[in-house]
PDB file of N, CA, C and O in Angstrom, chain B, residues numbered from 101:
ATOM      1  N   UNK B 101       0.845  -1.178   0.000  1.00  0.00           N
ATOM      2  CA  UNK B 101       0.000   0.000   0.000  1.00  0.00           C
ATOM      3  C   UNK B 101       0.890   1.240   0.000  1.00  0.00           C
ATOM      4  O   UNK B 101       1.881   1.194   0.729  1.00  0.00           O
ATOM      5  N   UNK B 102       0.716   2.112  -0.569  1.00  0.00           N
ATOM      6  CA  UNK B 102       1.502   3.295  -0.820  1.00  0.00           C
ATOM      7  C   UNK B 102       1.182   4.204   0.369  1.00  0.00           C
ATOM      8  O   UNK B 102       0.117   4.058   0.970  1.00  0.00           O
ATOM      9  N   UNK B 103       2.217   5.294   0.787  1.00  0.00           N
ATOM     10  CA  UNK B 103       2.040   6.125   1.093  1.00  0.00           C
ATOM     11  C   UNK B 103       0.541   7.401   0.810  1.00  0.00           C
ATOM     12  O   UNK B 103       0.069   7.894  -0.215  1.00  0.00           O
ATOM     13  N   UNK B 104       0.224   7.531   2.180  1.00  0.00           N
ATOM     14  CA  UNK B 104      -1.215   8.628   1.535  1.00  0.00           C
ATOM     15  C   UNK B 104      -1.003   9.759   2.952  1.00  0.00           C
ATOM     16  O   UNK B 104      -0.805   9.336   4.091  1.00  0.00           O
ATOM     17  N   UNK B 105      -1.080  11.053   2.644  1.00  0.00           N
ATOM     18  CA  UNK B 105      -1.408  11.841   3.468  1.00  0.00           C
ATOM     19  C   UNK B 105      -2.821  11.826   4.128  1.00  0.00           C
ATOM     20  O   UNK B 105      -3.727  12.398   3.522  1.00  0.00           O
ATOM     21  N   UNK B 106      -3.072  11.249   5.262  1.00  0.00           N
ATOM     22  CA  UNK B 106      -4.668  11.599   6.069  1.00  0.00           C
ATOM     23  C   UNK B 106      -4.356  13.263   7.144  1.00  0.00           C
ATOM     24  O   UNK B 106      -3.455  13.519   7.943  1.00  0.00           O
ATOM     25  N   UNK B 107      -5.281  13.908   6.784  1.00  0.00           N
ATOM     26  CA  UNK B 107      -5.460  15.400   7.496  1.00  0.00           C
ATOM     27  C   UNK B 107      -6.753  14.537   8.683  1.00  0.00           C
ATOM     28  O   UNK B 107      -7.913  14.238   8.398  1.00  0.00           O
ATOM     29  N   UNK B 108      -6.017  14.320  10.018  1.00  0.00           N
ATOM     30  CA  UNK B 108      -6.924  13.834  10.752  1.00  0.00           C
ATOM     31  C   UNK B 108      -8.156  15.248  11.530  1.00  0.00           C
ATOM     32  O   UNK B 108      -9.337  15.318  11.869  1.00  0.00           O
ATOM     33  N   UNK B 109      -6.823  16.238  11.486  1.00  0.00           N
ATOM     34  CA  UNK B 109      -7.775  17.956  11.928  1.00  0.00           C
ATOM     35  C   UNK B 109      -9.117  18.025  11.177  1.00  0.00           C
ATOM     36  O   UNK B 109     -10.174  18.424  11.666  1.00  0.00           O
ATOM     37  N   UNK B 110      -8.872  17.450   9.547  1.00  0.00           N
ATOM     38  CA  UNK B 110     -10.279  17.908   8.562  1.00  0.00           C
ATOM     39  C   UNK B 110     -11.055  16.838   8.618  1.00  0.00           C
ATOM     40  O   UNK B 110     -12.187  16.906   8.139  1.00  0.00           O
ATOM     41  N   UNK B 111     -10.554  15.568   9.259  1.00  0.00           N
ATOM     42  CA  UNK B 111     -11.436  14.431   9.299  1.00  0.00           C
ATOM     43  C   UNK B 111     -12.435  14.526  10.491  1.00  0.00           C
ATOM     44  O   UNK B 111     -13.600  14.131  10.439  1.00  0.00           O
ATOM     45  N   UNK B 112     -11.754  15.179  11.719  1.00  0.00           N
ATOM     46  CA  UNK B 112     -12.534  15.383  12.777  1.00  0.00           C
ATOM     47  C   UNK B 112     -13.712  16.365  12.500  1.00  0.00           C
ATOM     48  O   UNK B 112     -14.910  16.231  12.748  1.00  0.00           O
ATOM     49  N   UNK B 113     -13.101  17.288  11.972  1.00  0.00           N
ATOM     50  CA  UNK B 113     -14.067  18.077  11.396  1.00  0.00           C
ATOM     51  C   UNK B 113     -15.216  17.645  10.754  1.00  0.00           C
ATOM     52  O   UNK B 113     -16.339  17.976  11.135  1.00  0.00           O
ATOM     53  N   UNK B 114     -14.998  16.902   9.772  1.00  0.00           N
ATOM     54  CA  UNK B 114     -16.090  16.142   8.689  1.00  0.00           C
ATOM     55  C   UNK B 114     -16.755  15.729   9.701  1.00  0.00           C
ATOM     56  O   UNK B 114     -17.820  16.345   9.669  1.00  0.00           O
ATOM     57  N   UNK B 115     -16.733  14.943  10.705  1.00  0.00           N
ATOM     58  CA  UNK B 115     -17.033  14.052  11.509  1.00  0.00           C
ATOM     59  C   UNK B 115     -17.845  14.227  12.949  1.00  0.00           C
ATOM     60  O   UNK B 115     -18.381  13.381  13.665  1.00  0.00           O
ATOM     61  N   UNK B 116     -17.729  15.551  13.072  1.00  0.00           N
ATOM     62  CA  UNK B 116     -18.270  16.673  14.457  1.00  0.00           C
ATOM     63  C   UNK B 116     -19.866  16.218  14.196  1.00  0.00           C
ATOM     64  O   UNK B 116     -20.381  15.599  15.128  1.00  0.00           O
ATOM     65  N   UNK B 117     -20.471  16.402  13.330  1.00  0.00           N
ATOM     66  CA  UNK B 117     -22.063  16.331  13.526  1.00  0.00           C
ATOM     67  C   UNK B 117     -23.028  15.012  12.909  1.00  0.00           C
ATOM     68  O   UNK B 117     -24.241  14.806  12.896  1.00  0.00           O
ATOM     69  N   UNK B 118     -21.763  14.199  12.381  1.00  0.00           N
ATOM     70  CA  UNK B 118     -22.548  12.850  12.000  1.00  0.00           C
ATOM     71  C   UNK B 118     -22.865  12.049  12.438  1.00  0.00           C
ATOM     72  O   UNK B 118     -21.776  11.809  12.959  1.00  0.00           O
ATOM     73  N   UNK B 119     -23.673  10.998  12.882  1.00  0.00           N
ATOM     74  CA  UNK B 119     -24.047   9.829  13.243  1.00  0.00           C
ATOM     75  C   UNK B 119     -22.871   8.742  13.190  1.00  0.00           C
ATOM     76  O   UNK B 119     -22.047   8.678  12.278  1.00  0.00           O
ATOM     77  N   UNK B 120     -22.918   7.935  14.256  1.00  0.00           N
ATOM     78  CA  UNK B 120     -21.550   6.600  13.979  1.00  0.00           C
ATOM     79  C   UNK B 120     -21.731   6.118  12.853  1.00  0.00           C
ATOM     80  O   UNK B 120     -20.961   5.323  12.314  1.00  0.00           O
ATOM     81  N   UNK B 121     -22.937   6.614  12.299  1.00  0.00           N
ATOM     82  CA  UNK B 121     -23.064   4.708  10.891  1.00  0.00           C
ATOM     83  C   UNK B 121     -22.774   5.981   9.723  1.00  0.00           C
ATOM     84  O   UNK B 121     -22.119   5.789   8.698  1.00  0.00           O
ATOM     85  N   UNK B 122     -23.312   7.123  10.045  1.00  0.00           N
ATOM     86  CA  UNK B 122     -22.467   8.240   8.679  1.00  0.00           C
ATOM     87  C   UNK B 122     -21.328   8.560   8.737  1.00  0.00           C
ATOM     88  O   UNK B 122     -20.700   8.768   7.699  1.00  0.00           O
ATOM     89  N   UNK B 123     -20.854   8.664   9.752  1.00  0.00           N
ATOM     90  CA  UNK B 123     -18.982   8.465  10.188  1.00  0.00           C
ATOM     91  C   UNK B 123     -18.461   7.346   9.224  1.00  0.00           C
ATOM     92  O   UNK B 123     -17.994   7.357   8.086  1.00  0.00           O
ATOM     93  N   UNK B 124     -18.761   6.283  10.242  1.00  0.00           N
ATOM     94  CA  UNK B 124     -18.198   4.788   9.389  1.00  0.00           C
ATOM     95  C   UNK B 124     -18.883   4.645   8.135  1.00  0.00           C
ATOM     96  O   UNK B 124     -18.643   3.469   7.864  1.00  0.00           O
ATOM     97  N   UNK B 125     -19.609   5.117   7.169  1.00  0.00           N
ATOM     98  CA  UNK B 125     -19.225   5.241   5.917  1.00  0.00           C
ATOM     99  C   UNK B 125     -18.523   6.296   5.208  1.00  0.00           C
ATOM    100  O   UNK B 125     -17.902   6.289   4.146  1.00  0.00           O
ATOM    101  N   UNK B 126     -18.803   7.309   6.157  1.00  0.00           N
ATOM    102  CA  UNK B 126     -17.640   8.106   4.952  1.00  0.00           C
ATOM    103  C   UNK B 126     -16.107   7.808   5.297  1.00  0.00           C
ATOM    104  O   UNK B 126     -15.233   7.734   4.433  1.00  0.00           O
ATOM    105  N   UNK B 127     -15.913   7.662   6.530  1.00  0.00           N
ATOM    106  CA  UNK B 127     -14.210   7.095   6.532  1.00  0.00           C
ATOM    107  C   UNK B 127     -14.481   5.711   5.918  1.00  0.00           C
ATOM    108  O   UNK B 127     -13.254   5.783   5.978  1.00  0.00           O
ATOM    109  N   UNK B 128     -14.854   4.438   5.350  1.00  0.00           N
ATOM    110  CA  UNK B 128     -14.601   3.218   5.070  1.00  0.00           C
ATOM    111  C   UNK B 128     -14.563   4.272   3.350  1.00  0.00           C
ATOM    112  O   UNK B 128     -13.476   4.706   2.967  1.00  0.00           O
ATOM    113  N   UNK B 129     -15.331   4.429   2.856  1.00  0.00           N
ATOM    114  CA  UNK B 129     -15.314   5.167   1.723  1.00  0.00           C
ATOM    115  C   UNK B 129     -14.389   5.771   1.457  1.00  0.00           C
ATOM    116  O   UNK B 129     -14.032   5.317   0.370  1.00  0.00           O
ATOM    117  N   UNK B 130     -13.363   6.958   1.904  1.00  0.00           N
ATOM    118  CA  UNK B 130     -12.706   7.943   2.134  1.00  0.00           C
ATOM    119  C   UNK B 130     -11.142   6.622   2.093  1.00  0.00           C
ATOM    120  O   UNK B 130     -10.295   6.531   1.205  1.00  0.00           O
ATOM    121  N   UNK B 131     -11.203   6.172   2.790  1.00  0.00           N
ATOM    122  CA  UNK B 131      -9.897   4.917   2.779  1.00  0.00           C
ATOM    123  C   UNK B 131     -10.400   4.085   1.897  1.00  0.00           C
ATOM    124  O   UNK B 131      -9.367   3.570   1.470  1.00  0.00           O
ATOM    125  N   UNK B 132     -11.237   3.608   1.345  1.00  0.00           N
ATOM    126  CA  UNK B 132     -11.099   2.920   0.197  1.00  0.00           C
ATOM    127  C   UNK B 132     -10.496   3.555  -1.040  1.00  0.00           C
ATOM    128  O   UNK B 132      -9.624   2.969  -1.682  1.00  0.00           O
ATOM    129  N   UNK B 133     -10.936   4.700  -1.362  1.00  0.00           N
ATOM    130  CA  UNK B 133     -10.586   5.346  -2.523  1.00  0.00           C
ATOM    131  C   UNK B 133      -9.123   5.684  -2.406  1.00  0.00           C
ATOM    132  O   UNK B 133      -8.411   5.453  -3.383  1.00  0.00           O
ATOM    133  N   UNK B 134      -8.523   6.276  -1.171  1.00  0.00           N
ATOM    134  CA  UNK B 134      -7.273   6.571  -0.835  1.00  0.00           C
ATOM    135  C   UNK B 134      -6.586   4.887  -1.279  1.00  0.00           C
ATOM    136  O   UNK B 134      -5.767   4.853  -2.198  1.00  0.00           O
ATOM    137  N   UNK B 135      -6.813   4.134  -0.874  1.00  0.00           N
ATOM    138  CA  UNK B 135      -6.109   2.323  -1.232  1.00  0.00           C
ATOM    139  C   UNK B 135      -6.061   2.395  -2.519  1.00  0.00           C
ATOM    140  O   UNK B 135      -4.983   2.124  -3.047  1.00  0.00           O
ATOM    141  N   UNK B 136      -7.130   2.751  -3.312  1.00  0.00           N
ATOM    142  CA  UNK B 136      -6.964   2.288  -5.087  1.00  0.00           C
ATOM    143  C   UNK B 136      -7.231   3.263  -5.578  1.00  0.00           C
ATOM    144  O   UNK B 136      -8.103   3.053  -6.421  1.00  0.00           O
ATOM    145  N   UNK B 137      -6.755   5.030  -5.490  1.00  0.00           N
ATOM    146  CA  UNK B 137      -6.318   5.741  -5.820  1.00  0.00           C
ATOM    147  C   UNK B 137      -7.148   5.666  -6.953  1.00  0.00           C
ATOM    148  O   UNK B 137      -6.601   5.858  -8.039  1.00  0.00           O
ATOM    149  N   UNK B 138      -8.261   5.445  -6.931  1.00  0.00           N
ATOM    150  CA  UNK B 138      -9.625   5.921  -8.131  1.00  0.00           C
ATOM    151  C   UNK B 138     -11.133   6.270  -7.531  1.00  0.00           C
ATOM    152  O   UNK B 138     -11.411   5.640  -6.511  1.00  0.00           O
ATOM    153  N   UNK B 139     -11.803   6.877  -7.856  1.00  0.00           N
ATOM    154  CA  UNK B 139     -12.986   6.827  -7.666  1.00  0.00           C
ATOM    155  C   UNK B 139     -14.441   5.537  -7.744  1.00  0.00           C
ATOM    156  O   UNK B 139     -15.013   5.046  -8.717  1.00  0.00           O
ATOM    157  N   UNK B 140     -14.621   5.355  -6.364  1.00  0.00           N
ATOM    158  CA  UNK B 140     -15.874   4.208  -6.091  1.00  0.00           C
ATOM    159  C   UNK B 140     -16.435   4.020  -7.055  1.00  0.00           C
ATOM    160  O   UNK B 140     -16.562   5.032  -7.744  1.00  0.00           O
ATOM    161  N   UNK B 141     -17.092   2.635  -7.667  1.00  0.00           N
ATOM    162  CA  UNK B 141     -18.034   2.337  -8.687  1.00  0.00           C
ATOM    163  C   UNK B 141     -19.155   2.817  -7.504  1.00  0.00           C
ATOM    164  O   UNK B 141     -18.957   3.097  -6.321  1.00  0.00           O
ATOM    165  N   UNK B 142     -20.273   2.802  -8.206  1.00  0.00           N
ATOM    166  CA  UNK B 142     -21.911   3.217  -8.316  1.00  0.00           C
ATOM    167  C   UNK B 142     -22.187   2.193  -7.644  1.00  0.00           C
ATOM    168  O   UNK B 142     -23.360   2.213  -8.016  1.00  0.00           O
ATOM    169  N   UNK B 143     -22.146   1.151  -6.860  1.00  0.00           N
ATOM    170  CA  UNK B 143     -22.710   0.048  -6.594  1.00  0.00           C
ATOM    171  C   UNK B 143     -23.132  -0.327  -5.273  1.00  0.00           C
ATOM    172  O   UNK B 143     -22.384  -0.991  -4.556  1.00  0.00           O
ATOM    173  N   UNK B 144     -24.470   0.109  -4.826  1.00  0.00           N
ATOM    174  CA  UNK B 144     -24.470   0.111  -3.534  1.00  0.00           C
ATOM    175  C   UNK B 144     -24.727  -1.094  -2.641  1.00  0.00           C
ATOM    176  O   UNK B 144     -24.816  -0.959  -1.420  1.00  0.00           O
ATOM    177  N   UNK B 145     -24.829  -2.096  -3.157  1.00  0.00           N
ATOM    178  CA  UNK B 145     -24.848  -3.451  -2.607  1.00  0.00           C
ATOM    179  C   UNK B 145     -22.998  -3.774  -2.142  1.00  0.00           C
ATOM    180  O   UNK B 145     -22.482  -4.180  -1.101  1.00  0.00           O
ATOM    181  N   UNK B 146     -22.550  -3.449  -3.196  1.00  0.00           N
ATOM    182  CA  UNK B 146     -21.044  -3.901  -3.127  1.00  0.00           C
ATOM    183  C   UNK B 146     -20.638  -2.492  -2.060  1.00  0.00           C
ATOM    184  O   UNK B 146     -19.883  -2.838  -1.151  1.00  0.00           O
ATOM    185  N   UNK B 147     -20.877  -1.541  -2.042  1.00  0.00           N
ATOM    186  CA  UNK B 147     -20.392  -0.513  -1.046  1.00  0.00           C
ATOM    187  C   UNK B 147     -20.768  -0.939   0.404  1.00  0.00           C
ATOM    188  O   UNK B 147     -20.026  -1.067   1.377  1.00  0.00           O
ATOM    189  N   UNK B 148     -22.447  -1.170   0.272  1.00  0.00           N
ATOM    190  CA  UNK B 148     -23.096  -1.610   1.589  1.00  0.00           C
ATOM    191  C   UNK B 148     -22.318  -2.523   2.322  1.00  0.00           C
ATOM    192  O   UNK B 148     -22.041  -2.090   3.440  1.00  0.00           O
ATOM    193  N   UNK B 149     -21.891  -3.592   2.082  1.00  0.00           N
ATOM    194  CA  UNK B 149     -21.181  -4.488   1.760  1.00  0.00           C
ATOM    195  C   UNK B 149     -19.927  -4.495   2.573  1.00  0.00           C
ATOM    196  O   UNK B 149     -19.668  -5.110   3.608  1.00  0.00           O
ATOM    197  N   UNK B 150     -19.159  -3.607   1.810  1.00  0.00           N
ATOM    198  CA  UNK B 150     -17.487  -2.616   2.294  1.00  0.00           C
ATOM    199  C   UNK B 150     -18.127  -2.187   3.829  1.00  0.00           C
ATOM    200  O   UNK B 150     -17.919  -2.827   4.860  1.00  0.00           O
ATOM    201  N   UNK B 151     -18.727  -1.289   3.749  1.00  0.00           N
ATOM    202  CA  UNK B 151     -19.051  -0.439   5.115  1.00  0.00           C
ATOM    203  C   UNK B 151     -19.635  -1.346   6.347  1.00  0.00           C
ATOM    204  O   UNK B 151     -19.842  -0.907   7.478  1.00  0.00           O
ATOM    205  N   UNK B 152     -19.849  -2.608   5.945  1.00  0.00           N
ATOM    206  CA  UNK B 152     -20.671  -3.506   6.753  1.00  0.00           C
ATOM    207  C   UNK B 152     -22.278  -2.821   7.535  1.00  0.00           C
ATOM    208  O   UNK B 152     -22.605  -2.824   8.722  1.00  0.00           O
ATOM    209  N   UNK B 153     -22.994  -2.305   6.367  1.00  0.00           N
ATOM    210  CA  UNK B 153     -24.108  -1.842   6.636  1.00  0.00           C
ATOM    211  C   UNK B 153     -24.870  -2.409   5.396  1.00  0.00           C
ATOM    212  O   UNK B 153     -24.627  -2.526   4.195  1.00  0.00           O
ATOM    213  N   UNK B 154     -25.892  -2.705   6.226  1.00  0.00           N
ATOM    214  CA  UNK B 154     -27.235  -2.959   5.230  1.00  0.00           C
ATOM    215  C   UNK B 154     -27.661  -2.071   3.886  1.00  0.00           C
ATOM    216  O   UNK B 154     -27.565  -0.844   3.917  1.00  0.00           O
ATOM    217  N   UNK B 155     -28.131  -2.760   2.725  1.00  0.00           N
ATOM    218  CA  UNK B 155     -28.490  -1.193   1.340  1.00  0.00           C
ATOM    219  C   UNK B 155     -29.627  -0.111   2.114  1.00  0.00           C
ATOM    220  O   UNK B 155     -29.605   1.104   1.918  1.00  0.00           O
ATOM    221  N   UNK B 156     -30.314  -0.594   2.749  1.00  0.00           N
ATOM    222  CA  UNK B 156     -30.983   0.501   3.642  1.00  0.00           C
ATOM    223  C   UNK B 156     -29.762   1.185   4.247  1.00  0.00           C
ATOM    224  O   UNK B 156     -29.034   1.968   3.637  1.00  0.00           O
ATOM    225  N   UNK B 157     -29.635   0.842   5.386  1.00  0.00           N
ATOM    226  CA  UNK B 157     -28.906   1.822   6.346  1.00  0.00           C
ATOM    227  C   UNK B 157     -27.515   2.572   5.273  1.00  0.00           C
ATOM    228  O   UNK B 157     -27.034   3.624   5.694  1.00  0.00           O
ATOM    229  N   UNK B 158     -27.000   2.035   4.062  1.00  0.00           N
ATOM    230  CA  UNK B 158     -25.851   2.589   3.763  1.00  0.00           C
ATOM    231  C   UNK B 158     -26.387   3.502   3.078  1.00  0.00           C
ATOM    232  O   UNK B 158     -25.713   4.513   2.881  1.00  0.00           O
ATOM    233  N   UNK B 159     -27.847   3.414   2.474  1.00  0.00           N
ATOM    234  CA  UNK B 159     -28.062   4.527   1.006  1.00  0.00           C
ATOM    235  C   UNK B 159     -28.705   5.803   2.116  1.00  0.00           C
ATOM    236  O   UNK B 159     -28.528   6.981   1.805  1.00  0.00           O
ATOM    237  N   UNK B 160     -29.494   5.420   3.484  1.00  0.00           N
ATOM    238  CA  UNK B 160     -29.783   6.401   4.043  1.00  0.00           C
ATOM    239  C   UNK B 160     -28.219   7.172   4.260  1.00  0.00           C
ATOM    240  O   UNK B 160     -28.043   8.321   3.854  1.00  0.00           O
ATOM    241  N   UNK B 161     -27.514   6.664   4.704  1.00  0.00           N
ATOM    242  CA  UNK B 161     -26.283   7.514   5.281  1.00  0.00           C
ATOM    243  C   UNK B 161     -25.795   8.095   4.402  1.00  0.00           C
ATOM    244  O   UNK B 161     -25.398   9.235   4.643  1.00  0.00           O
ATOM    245  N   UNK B 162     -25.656   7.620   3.234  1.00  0.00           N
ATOM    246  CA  UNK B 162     -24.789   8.326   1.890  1.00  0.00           C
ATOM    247  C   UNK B 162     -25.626   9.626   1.297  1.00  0.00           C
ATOM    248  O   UNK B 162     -25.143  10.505   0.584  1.00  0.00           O
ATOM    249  N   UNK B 163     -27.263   9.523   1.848  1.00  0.00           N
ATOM    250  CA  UNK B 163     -28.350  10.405   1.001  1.00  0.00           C
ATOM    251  C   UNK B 163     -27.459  11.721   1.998  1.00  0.00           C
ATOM    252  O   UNK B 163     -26.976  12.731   1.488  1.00  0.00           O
ATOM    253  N   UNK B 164     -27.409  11.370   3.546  1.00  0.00           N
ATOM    254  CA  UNK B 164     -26.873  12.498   4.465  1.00  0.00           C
ATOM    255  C   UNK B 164     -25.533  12.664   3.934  1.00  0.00           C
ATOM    256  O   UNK B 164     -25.156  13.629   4.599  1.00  0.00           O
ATOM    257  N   UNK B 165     -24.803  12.433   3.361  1.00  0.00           N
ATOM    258  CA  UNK B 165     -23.385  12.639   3.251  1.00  0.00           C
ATOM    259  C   UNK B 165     -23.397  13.319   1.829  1.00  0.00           C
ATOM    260  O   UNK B 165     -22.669  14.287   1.609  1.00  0.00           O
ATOM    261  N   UNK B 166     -24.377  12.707   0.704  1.00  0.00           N
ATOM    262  CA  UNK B 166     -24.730  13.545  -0.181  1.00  0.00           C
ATOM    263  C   UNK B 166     -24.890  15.562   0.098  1.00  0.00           C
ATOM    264  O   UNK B 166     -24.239  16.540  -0.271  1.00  0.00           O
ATOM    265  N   UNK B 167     -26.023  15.351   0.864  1.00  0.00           N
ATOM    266  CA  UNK B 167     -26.599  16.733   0.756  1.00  0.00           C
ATOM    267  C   UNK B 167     -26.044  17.730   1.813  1.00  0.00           C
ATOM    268  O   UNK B 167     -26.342  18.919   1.923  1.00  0.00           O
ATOM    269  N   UNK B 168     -25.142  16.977   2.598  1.00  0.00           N
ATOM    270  CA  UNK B 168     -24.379  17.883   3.416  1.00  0.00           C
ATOM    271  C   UNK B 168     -22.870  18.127   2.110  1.00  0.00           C
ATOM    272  O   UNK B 168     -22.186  19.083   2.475  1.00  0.00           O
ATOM    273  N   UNK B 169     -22.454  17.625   1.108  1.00  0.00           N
ATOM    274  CA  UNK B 169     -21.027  17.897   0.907  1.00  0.00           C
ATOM    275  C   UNK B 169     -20.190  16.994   1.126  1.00  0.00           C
ATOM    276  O   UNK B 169     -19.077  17.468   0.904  1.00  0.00           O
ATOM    277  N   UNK B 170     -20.124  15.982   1.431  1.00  0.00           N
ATOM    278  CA  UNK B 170     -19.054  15.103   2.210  1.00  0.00           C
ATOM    279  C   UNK B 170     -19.121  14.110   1.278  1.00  0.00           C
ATOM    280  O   UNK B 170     -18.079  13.458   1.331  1.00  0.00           O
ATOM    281  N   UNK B 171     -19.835  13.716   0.487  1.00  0.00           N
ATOM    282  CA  UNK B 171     -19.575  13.212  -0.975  1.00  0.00           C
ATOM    283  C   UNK B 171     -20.069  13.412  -2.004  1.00  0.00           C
ATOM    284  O   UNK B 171     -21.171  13.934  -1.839  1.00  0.00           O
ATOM    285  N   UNK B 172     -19.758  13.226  -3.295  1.00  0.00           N
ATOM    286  CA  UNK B 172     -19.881  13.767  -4.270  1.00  0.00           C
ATOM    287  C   UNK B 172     -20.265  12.044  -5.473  1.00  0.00           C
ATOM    288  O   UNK B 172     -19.603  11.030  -5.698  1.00  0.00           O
ATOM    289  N   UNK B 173     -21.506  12.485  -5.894  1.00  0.00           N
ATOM    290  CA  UNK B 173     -21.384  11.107  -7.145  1.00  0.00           C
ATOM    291  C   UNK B 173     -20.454  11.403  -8.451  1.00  0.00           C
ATOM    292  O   UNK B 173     -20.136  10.437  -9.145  1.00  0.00           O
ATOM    293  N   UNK B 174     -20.021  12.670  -8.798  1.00  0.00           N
ATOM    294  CA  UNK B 174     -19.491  12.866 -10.042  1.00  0.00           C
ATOM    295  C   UNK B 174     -18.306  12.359 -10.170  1.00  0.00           C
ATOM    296  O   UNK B 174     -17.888  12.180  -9.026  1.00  0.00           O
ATOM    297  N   UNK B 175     -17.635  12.072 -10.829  1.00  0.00           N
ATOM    298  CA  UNK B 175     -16.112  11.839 -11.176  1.00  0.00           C
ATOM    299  C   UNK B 175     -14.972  12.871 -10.121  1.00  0.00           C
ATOM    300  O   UNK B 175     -13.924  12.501  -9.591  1.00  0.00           O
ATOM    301  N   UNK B 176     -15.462  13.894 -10.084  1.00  0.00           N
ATOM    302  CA  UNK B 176     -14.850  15.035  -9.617  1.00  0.00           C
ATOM    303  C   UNK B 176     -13.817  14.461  -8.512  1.00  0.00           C
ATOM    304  O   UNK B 176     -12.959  15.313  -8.283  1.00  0.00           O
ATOM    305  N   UNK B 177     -13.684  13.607  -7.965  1.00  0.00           N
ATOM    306  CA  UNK B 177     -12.670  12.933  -6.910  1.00  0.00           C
ATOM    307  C   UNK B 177     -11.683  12.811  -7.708  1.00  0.00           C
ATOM    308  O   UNK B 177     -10.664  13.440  -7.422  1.00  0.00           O
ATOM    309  N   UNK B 178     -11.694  12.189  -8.618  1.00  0.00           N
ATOM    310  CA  UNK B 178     -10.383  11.658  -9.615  1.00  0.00           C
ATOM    311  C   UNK B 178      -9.731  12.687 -10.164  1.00  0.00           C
ATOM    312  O   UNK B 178      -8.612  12.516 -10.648  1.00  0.00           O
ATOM    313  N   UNK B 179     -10.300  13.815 -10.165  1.00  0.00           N
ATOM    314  CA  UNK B 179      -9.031  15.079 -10.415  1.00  0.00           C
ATOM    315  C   UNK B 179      -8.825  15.626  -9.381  1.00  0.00           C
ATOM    316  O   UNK B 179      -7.929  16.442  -9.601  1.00  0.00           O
ATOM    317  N   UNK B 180      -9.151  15.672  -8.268  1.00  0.00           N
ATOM    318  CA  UNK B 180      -8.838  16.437  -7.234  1.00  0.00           C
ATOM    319  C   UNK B 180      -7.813  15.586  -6.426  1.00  0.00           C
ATOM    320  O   UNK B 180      -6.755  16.160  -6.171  1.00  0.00           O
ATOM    321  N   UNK B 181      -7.911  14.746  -6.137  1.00  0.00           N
ATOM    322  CA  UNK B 181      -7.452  13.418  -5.286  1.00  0.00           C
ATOM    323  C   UNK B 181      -6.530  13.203  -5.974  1.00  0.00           C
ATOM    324  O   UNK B 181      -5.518  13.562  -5.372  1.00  0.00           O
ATOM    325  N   UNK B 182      -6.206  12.644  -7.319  1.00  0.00           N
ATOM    326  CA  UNK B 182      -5.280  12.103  -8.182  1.00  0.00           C
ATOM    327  C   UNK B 182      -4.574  12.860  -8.193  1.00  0.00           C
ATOM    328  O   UNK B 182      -3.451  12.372  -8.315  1.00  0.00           O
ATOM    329  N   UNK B 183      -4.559  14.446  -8.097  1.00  0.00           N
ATOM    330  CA  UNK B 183      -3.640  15.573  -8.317  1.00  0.00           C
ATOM    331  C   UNK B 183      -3.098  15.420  -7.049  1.00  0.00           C
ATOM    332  O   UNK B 183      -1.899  15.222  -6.854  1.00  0.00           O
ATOM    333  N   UNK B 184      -4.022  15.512  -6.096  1.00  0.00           N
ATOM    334  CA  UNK B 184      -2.782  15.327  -4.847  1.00  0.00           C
ATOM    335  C   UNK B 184      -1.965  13.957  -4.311  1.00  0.00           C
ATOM    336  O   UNK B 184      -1.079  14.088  -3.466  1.00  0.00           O
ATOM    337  N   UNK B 185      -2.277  12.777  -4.792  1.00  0.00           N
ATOM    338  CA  UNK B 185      -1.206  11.741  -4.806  1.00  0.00           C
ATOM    339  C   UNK B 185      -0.621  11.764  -6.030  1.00  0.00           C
ATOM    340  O   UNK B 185      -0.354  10.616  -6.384  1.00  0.00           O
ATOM    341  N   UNK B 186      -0.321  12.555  -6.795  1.00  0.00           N
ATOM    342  CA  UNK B 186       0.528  12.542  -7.750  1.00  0.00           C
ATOM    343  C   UNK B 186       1.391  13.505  -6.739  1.00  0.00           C
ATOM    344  O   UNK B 186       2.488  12.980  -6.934  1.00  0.00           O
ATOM    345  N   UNK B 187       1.525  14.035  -6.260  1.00  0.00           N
ATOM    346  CA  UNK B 187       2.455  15.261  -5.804  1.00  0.00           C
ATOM    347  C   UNK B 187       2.982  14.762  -4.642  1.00  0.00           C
ATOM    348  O   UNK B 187       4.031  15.212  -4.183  1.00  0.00           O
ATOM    349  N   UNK B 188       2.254  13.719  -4.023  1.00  0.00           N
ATOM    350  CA  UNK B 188       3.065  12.821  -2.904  1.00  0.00           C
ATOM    351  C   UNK B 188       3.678  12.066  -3.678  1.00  0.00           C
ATOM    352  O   UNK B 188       4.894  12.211  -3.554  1.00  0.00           O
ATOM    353  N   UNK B 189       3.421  11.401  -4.343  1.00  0.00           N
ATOM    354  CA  UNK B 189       4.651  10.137  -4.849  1.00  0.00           C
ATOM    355  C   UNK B 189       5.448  10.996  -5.776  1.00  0.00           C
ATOM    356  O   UNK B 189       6.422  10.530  -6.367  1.00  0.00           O
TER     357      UNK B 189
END
């Protein structure tokens, strides 16, 4: 596994007003993508899955992580993210 910068200051942050089960998906999410340095497939059985939460409980948490900011469905990770582990390695 490669080297990855985690900002634990902005993680706490993210993390101040969420629920444990919206926590533990956006960090299982957040370290997955950091591991394979691409952006999540669409697949919420296989995500549910990862996060060890039910397709209920994971799509409710992701709808909250949606509309607060804390994730994004577009591609938009893969240029932002990729630019900054390109500049670490």
């Amino acid at each position: 596994m490669s080297w990855t910068r985690l900002f634990a200051d902005k993680w706490i942050l993210d993390l101040t007003y969420l629920s444990p089960i919206e926590s533990n998906v956006y960090i299982r999410l957040q370290l997955e993508m950091l591991r394979t340095s691409e952006p999540l497939l669409n697949n919420m059985k296989v995500l549910a899955r990862y996060t060890g939460c039910t397709v209920k409980t994971f799509v409710k948490a992701l709808d909250v992580l949606l509309s607060i900011g804390h994730v994004t469905r577009l591609r938009r990770w893969a240029f932002v993210e990729s630019a900054s582990l390109k500049k670490i390695k």
